[in-house]
KEMIVO-784079 format. One line per field, with one value per residue: residue in three letters; z, x, y of N, C-alpha, C in turn. Coordinates in steps of 0.05 Angstrom, whole numbers, padded with zeros to 5 digits. Each point is the difference from the previous one (the first is absolute). Layout:
<atoms>
type: [ALA,...];
n_up: [Z,...];
n_east: [X,...];
n_north: [Y,...];
ca_up: [Z,...];
ca_east: [X,...];
ca_north: [Y,...];
c_up: [Z,...];
c_east: [X,...];
c_north: [Y,...];
</atoms>
This chain:
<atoms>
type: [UNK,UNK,UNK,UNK,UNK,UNK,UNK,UNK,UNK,UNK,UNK,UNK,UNK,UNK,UNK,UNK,UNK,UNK,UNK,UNK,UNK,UNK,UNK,UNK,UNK,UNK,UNK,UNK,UNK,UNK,UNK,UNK,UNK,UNK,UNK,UNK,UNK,UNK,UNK,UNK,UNK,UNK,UNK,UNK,UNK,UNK,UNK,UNK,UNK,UNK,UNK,UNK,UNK,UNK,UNK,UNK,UNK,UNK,UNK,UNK,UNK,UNK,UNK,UNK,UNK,UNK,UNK,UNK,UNK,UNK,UNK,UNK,UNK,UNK,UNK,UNK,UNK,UNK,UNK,UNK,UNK,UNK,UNK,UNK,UNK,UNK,UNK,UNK,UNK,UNK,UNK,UNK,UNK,UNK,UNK,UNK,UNK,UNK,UNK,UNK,UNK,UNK,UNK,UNK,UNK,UNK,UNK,UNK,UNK,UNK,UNK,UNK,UNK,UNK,UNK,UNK,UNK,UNK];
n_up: [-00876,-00020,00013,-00007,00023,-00008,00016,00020,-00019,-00017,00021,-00021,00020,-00031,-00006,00015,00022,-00003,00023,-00023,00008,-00014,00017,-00007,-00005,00003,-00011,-00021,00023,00007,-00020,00007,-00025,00005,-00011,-00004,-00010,-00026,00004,-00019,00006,-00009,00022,-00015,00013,00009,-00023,00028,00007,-00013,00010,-00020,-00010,-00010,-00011,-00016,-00017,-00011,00002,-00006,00002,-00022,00001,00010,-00027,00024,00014,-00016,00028,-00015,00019,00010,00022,-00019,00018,00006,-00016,-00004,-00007,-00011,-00005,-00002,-00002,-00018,00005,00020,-00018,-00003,-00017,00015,-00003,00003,-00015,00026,-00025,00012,-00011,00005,-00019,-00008,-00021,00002,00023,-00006,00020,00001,00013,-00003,00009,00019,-00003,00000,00013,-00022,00019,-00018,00029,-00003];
n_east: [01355,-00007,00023,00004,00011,-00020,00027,-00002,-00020,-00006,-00001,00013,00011,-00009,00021,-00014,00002,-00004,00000,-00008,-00026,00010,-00016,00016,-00014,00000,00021,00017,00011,00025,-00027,-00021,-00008,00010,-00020,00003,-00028,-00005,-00017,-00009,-00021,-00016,00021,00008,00004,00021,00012,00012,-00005,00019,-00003,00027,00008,00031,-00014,00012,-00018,00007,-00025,00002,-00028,00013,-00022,00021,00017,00020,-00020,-00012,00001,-00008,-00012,00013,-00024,00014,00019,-00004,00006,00016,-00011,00026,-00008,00031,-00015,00017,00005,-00025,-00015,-00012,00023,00001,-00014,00001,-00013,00004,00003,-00008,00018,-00013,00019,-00010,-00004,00023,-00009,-00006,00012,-00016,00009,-00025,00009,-00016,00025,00020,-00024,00004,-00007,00019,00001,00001];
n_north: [03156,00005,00019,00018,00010,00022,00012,00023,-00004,00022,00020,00015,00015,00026,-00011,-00005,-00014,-00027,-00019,-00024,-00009,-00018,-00006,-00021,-00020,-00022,00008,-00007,00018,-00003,-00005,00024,00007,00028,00016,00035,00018,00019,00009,00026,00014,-00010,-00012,-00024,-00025,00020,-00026,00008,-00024,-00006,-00015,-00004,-00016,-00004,00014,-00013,00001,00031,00008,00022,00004,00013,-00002,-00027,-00008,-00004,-00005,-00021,-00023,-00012,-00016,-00023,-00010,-00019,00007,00024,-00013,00012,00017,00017,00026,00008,00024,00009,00025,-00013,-00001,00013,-00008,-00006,00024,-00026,-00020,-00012,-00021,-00014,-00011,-00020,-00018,-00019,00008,-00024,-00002,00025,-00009,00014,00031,00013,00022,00010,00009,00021,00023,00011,00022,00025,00019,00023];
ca_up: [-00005,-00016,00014,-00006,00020,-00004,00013,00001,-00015,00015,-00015,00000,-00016,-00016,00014,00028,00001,00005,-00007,00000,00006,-00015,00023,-00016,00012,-00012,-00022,00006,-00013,-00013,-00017,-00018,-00001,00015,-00009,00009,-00014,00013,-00014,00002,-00012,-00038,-00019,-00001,00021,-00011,00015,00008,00020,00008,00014,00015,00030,00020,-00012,-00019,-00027,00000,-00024,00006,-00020,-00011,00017,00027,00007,00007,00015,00019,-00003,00002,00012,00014,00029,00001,00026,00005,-00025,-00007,-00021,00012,-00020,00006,-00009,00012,-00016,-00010,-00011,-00004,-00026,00023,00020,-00004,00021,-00007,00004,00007,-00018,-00004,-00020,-00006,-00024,-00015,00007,-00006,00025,00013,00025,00005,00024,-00004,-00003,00018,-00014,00006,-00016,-00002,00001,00021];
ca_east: [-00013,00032,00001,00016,-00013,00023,-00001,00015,-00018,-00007,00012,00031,00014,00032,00023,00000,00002,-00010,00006,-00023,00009,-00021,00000,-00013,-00003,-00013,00014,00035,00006,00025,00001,-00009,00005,-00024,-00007,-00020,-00013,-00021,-00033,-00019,-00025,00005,00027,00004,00022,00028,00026,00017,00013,00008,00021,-00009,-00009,00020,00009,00026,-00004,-00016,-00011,-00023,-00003,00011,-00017,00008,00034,00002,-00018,-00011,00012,-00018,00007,-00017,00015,-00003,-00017,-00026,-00016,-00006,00012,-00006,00002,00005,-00011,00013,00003,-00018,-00025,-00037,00000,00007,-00026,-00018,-00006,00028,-00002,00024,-00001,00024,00002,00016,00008,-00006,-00016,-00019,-00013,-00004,-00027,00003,-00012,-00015,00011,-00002,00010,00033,-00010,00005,-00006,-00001];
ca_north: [00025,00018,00022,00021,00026,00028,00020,00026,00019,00022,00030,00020,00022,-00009,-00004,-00020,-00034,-00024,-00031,-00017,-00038,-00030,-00027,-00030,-00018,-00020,-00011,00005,00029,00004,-00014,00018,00027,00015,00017,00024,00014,00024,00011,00028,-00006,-00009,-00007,-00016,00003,00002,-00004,00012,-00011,-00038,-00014,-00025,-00016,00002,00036,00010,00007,00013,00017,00029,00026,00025,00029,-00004,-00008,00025,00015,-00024,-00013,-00025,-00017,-00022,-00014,-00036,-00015,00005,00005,00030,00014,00025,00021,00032,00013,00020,00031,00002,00014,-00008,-00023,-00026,-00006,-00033,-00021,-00013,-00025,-00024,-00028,-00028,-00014,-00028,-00001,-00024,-00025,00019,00006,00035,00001,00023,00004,00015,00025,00022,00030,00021,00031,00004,00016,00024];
c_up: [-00008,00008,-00021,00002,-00008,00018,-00009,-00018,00019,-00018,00007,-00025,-00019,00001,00017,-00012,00006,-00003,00010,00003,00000,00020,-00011,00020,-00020,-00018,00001,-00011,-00008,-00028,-00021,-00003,00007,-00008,00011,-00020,00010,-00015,00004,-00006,-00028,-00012,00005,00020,-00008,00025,00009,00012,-00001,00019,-00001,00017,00022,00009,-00004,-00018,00009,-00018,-00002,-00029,-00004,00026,00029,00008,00012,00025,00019,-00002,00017,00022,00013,00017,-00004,00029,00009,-00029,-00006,-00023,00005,-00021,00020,-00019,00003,-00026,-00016,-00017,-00004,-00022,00016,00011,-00012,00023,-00012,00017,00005,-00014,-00004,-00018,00005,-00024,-00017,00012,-00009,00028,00012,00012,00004,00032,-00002,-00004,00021,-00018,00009,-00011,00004,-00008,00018,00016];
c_east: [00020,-00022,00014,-00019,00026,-00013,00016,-00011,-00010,-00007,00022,-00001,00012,00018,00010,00006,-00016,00007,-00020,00024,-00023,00014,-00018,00000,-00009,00008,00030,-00001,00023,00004,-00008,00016,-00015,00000,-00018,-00015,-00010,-00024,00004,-00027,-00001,00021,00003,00028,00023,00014,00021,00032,00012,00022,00005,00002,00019,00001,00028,-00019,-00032,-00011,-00018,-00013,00004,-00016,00004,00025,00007,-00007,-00007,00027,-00004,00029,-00005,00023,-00015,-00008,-00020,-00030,-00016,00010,-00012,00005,-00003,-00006,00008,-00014,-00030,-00014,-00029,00002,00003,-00026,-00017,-00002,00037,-00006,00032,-00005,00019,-00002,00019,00014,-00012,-00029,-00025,-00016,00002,-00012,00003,-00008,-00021,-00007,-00005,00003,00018,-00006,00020,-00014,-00004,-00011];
c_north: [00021,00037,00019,00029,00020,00015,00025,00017,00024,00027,-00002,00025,-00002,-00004,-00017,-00024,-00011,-00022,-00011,-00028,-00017,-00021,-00019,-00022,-00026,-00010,-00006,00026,-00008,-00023,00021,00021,00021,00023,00017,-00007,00016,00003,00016,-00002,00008,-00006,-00021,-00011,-00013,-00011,00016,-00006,-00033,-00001,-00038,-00026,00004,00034,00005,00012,00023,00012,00021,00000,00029,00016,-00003,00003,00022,00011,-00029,-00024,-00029,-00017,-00026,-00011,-00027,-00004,00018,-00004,00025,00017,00032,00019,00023,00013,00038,00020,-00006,00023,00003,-00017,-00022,-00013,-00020,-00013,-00022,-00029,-00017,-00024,-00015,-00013,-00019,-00005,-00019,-00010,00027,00003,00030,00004,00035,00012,00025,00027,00020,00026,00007,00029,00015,00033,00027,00007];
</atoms>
């Protein structure tokens, strides 16, 4: 039974912080790669976030670098996004995702809001 649960969604302040965490189960985590996304409503959802398998190799999009900083604990199978010098441009729903690559095996998790506001 393959799991990927995000937590730490919420309100925050502009500015503020947040760290979310994607707890997996059911698969080889330290085989995927792992990725954020985000949704806005009517926007289509943007990749934010890679890490991968070993996390030597990272990657932001332009409207994150900077501010967020994607992470993972192989033995706890987890993956985590600090989330710093937030804005109301922040404010989506933020998915967790795994990829296999070659074998095209993925798995999304169910996402958590993230609002961004006064």
């Amino acid at each position: 039974q393959v799991q990927l649960v995000e937590s730490g969604g919420g309100l925050v302040q502009p500015g503020g912080p947040l760290r979310l965490a994607c707890a997996t189960s059911g698969f080889t985590f330290s085989s995927y790669v792992m990725s954020w996304y985000r949704q806005a409503p009517g926007k289509e959802r943007e990749l934010i976030a890679t890490i991968h398998t070993a996390g030597a190799g990272r990657n932001y999009a332009d409207s994150v670098k900077g501010r967020f900083t994607i992470s993972r604990d192989n033995a706890e199978n987890t993956v985590y996004l600090q989330m710093n010098s937030l804005s109301p441009e922040d404010t989506a729903v933020y998915y967790c995702y795994a990829d296999h690559l070659w074998s095209q095996r993925h798995y999304w998790g169910q996402g958590t809001q993230v609002t961004v506001s006064s």
